[in-house]
C-alpha positions as a printed Julia matrix, in Angstrom:
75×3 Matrix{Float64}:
 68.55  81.21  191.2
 69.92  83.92  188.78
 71.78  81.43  186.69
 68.75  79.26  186.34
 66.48  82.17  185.4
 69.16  83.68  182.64
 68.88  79.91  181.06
 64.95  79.68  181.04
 65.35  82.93  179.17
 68.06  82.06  176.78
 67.83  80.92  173.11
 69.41  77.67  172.16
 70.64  78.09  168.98
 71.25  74.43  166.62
 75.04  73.63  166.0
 74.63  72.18  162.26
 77.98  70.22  160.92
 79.06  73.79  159.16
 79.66  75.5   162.81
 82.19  72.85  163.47
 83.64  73.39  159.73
 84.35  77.05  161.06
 85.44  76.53  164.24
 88.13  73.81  162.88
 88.88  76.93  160.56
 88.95  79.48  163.08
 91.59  76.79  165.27
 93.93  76.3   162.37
 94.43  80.14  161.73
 94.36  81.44  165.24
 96.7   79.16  167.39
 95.97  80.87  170.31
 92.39  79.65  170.5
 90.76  76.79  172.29
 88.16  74.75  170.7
 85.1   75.87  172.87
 86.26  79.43  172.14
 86.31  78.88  168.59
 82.88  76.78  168.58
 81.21  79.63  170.42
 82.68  82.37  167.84
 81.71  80.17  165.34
 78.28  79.63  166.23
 78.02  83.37  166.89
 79.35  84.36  163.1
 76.99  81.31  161.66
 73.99  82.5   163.62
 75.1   86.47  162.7
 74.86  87.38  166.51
 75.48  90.92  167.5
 77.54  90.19  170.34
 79.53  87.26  171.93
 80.29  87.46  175.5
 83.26  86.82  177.0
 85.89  87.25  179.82
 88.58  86.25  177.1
 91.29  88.77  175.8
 92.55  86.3   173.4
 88.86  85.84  171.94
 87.81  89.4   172.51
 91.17  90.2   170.2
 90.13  88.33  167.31
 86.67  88.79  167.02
 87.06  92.29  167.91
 83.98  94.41  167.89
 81.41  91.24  168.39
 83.03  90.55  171.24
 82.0   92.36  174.38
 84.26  91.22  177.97
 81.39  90.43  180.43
 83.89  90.9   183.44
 85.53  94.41  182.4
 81.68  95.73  181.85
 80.91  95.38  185.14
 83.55  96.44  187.07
């Protein structure tokens, strides 16, 4: 119930052909990251979002302030 009402309240934001351009970017210079990590940093940087949640360290250390660990906030 609480997962369905967080998604009729989220914003879908559009993933033009640049936010794969940056995410293929964001792959080549940090090894350590997966390619739905780097799509989702790189729709957050294209879309100038405030914060990207995560549970990631790995993200959470290159993205450092935007990130925000969901898991560690709550604990």
């Amino acid at each position: 119930m609480r997962y369905q009402q967080f998604f009729n309240c989220a914003l879908c934001l559009p993933l033009p052909e640049t936010i794969f351009d940056m995410a293929a970017q964001l792959r080549a210079t940090h090894t350590s990251l997966k390619t739905p990590d780097a799509l989702h940093l790189a729709c957050a940087q294209h879309h100038q979002c405030h914060a990207l949640w995560t549970n990631d360290d790995r993200l959470i250390n290159i993205t450092h302030d935007l990130s925000i660990n969901v898991i560690d906030k709550y604990k």
